[in-house]
C-alpha positions as CSV (number, residue, x, y, z in Angstrom):
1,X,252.8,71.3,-25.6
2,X,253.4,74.3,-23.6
3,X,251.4,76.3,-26.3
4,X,248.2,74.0,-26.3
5,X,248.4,74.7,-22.1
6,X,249.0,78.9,-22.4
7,X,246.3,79.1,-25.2
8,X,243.6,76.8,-22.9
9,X,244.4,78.7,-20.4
10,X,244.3,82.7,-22.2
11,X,240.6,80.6,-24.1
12,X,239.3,80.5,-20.4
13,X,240.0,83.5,-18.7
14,X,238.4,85.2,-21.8
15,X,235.4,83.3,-21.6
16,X,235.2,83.5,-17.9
17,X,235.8,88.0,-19.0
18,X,233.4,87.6,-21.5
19,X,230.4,85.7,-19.3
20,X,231.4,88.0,-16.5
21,X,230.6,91.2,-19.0
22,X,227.3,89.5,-20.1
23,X,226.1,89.0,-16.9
24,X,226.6,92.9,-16.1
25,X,225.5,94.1,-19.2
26,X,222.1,91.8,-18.8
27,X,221.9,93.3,-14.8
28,X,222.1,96.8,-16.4
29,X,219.3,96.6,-18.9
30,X,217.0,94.8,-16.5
31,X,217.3,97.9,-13.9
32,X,217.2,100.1,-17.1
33,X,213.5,98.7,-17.9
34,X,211.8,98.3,-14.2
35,X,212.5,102.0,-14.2
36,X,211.0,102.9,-17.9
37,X,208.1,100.7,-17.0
38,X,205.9,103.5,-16.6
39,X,206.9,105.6,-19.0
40,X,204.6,106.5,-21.6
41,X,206.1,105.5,-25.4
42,X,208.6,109.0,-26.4
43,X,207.3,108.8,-29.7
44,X,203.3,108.1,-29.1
45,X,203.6,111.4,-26.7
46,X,205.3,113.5,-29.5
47,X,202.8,112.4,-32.0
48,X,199.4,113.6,-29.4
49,X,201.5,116.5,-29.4
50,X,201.5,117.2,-33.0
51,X,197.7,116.0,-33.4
52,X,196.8,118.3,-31.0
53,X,198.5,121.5,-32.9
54,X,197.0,120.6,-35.7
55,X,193.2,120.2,-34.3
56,X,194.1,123.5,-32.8
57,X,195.7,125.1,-35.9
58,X,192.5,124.0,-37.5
59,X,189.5,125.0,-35.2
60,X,191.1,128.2,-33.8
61,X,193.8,129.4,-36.1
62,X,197.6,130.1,-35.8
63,X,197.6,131.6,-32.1
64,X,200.9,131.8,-31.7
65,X,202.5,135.2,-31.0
66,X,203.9,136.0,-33.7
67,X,200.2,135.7,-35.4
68,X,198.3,137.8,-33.1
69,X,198.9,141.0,-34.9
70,X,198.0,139.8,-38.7
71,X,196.0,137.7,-39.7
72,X,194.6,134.3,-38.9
73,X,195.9,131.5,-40.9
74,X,195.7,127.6,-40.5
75,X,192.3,127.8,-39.6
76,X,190.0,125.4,-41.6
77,X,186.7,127.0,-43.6
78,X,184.3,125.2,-41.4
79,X,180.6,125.9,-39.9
80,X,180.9,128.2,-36.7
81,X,178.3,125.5,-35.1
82,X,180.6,123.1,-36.6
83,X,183.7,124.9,-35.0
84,X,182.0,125.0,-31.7
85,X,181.1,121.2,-31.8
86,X,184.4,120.0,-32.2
87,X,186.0,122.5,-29.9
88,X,184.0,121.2,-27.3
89,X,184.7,117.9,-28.2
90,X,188.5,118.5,-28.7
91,X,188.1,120.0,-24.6
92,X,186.1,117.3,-23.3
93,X,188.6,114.8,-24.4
94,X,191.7,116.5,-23.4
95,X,190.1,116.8,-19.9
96,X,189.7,113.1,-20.1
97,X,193.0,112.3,-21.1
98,X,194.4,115.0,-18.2
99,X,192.1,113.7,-15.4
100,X,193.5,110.3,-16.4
101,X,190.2,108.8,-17.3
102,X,191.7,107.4,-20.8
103,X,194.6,105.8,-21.6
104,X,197.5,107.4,-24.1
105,X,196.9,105.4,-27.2
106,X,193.0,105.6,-26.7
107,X,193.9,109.1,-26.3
108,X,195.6,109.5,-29.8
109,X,193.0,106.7,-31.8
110,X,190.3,109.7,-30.7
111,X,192.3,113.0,-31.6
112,X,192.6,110.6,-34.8
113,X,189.1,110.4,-35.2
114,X,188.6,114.2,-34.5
115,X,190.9,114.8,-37.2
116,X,188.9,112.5,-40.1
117,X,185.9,114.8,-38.4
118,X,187.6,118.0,-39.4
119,X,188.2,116.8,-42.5
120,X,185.3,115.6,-43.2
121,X,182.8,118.2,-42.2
122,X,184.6,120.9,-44.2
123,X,181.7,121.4,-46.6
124,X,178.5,120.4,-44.4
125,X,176.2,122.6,-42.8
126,X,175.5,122.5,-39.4
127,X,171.9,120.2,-39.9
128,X,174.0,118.1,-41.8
129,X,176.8,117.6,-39.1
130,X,174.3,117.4,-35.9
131,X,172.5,113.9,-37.5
């Protein structure tokens, strides 16, 4: 009998440990997400960031410094009319984005489109590009 009343009582206070560690736990990630509200998503940042080497690896060239001295490479065999197009475009949207005028995944659905543009203009002429 004395067993059945020790083990009630040792079933309880861990329950009543366990409920009590819940409840902190569950106060902890709440704070945790009111202050990451606002954050933009970690990994939809690092992917504009990649997008955006790449449209600039592809309209301008490798620019980093250890490229200045030889010669260009990365840069795709496009138009120069067609080069200037979608530079322009490229800075009109990332002045957009900076002046907060579109959101972050808008953002990255357009530097998606100005990607398949790249791609796809490779071979045109500039007639062919400005219809």
């Amino acid at each position: 009998m004395e067993s059945i009343v020790i083990l009630l009582i040792s079933a309880t206070t861990i329950l009543f440990l366990i409920l009590k560690f819940d409840t902190k736990q569950n106060q902890k990630v709440k704070g945790i997400l009111k202050k990451t509200n606002n954050i933009q998503p970690l990994f939809l940042q690092r992917a504009v960031e990649q997008k955006l080497n790449k449209l600039y690896n592809s309209i301008y060239g490798d620019i980093s410094p250890s490229s200045i001295n030889g010669p260009i490479t990365g840069r795709v065999n496009l138009n120069e009319g067609a080069r200037q197009l979608l530079a322009e475009q490229l800075i009109i949207l990332i002045n957009q984005y900076n002046n907060g005028e579109i959101a972050l995944t808008h953002y990255n659905t357009k530097l998606n489109n100005l990607i398949i543009s790249i791609n796809q203009v490779k071979h045109m002429n500039f007639e062919q590009i400005k219809s």
